[in-house]
N, C-alpha and C positions, 0 to 999 in steps of 0.2 A: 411228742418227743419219743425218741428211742428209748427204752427200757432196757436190752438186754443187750450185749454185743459181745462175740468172739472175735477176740482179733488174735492173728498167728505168730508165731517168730517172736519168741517172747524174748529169745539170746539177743536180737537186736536192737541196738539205739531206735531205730525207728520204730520198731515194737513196741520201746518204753514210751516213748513220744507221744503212741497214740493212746496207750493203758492211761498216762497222765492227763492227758487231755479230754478224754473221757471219763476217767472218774473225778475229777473237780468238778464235774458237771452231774456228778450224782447218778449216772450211767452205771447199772450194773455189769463188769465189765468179767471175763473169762479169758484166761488167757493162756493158749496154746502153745505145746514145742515138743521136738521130737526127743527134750533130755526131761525128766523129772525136776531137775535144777535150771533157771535160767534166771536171767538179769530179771526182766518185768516180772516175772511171776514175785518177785519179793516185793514190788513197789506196793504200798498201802491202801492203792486203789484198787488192787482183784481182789475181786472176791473168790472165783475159784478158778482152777488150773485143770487144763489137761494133758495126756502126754499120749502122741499120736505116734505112728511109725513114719522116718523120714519119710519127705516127698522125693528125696531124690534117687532113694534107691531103693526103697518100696512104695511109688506112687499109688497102685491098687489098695494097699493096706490106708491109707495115706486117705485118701476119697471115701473109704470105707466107715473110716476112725469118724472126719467130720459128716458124714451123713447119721451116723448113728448119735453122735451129740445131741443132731440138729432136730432127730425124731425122740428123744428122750429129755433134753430142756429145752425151755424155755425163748429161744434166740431170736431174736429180731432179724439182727443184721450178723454179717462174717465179714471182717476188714483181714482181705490176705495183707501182709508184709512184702517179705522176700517172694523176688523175681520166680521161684520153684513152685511154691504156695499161688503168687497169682497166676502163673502163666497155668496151671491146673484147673483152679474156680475157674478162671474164661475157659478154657476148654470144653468144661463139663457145668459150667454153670446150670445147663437148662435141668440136670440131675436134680438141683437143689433150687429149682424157682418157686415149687408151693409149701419150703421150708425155711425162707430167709433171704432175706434181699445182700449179694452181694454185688460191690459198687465195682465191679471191674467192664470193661470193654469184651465187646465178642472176641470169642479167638482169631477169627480172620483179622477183627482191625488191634487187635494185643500181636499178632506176629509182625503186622506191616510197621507197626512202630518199632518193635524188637530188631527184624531184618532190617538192616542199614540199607542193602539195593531196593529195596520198597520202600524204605524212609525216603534215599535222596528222588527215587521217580514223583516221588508226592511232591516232595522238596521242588522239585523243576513246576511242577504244573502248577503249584500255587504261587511261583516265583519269591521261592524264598532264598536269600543270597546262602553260596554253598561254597565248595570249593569243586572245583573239576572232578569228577568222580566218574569211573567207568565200572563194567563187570564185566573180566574178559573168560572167556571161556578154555582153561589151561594155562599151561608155566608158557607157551610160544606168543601166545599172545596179549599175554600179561607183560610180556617183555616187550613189546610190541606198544605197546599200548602206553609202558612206563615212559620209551623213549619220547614222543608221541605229546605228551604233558609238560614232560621236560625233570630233571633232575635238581631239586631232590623230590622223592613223592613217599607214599604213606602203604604201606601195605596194612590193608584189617580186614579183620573176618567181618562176615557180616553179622554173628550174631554169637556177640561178647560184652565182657562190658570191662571197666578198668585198662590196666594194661596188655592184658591178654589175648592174642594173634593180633598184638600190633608189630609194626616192626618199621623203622627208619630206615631208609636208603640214600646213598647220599651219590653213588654212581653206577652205570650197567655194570661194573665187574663184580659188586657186590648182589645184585638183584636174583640171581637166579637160585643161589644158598637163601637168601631171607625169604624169597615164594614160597620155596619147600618145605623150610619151617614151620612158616601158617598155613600153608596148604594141608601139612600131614596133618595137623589137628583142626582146621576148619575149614572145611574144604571152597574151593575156586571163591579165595577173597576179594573183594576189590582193591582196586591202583587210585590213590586219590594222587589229587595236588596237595604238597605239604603249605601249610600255613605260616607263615615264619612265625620261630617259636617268641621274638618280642610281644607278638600281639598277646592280650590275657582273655581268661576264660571264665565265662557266662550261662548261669543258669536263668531258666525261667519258667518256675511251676504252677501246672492248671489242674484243682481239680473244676473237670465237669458233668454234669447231670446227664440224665436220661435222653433229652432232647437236644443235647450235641450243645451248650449252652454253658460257657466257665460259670463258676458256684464265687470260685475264689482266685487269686493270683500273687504270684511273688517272683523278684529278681534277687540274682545274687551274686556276687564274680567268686570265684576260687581263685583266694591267693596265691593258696601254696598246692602244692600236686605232689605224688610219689607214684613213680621216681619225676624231678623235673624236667625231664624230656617229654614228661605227655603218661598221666594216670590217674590213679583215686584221687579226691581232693582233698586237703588235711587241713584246712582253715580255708572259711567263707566269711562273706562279709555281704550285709543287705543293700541293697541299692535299688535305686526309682526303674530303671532299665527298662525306658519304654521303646527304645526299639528292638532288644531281642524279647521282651515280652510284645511284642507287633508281631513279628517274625514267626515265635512262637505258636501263638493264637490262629494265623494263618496256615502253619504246615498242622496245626491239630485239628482245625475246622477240616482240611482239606481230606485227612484222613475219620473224618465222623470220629472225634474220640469221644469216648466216656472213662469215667473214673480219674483213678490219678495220672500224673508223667510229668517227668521233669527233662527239657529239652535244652540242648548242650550247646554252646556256641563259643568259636573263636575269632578273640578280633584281629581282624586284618590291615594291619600298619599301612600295607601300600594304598589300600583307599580307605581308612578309617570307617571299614564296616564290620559288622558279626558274622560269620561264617557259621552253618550248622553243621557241627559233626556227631552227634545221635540223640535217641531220642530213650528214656531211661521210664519204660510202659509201667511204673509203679510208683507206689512208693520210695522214698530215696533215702539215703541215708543221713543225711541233716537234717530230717526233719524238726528236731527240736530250734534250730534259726529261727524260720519264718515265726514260732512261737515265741522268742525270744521278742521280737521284733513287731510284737503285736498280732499276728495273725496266725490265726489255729486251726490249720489242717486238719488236724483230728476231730475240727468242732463238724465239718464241713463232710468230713469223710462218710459218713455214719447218718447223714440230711437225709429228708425226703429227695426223690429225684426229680423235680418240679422246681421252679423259682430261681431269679438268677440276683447269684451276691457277688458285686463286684468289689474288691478290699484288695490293696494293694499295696505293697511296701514305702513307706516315708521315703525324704531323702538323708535321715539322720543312720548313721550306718550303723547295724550291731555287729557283731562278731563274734564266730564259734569255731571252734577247735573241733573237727572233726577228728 
């Protein structure tokens, strides 16, 4: 069993999720953040805290901070958190291979998941149901491209998360102001098909091992969204969801995943299916759900990378307030 673990992002819910999950199990746990003061760092399970320089605006100091941890304690394992923390360890993991096993994906297959145009080209070849999605190259043929789909459609960045370089369109006169919008901040987004907003919205998290092999699994719908036109989710609820966990399992095989990712899906009224719309290369922020609900991410996160545990959501529903 694991003995020592840093996990990061100590300000976030999922941070606390996995400090708790790991120390009920008696896991000497350490827990990092770029403030002195954070939520996990008070929970009763660290044992001790570190305080690193942001990843986000001093990444170099950031890789510096955990590698000298990593040669000065004790550490087994590193559970990055937040999207900035992992998307770093996959980067530079190989930095820190004869200093602690962290469970994240290489950075080629952590970007394919992150990039939405490399999400849905995977999405196609493993036939997993999508909506119309193109990647036009400019505002001419983006416009081109919207007519083309047909109205209404989805302008998004490819590499966001939340409601951020999204934008609704409902006709060409409006299309060319909402391009430039997302364009100025994230540049040549994609033109999807919009989903009608009846259908509701489906989670389904894998972590998996070394050998491209789910450990664990959960569904879950999001009730509620901000804003509700399409964002964060602010209530979830568990559910059996075995077909956007099918779906799921498909577009993540397809892209060789390892470690965590929780994959997004809306349903689609006109033919009562799941549609995928991203894929979330981490840890996510409900994670205290699935442990509500009987199954602990956190127990799973922190495993050897060998052995497959399949465990998956009842049909008895819990409920969390994100």
């Amino acid at each position: 069993m694991t003995s020592s673990v840093l996990v990061t992002d100590g300000q976030l819910r999922s941070g606390l999720a996995v400090v708790r999950s790991l120390g009920a199990r008696d896991v000497r746990v350490v827990c990092g953040e770029s403030t002195r003061v954070a939520t996990a760092k008070l929970s009763k399970y660290v044992d001790d805290t570190i305080v690193y320089p942001s990843p986000d605006t001093n990444p170099v100091g950031f890789l510096d901070a955990i590698e000298s941890v990593l040669r000065t304690d004790d550490i087994d394992v590193v559970i990055p958190v937040a999207h900035e923390t992992t998307a770093l360890l996959s980067e530079h993991r190989e930095r820190f291979s004869d200093l602690a096993r962290i469970p994240v994906p290489p950075h080629e297959t952590f970007v394919n998941g992150w990039d939405k145009a490399e999400t849905f080209c995977a999405a196609e070849r493993a036939g997993v149901p999508r909506p119309q999605t193109e990647c036009p190259d400019g505002p001419e043929e983006a416009a081109r491209v919207a007519d083309a789909i047909g109205y209404p459609v989805v302008i998004k960045a490819r590499t966001s998360s939340g409601s951020r370089g999204l934008e609704f369109v409902t006709s060409p006169d409006e299309f060319a102001a909402a391009y430039e919008r997302v364009h100025a901040s994230y540049p040549e987004p994609l033109v999807q098909e919009r989903i009608p907003q009846e259908g509701g919205m489906y989670g389904a998290a894998f972590i998996y091992n070394d050998d491209y092999e789910p450990r664990v699994g959960f569904a879950c719908e999001f009730v509620r969204e901000f804003p509700p036109s399409g964002g964060p989710s602010t209530l979830h609820r568990s559910i059996n969801g075995e077909d956007v966990r099918s779906h799921a399992r498909d577009l993540l095989d397809e892209l060789n995943w390892t470690g965590a990712a929780l994959v997004e899906f809306k349903g689609d009224v006109r033919d009562d299916t799941p549609k995928l719309m991203e894929v979330n290369p981490r840890l996510w922020s409900s994670l205290h759900l699935p442990m509500f609900a009987g199954i602990d991410f956190g127990t799973y996160s922190d495993s050897p990378p060998s052995g497959i545990v399949r465990r998956y959501a009842s049909s008895s529903p819990c409920l969390r307030m994100a």
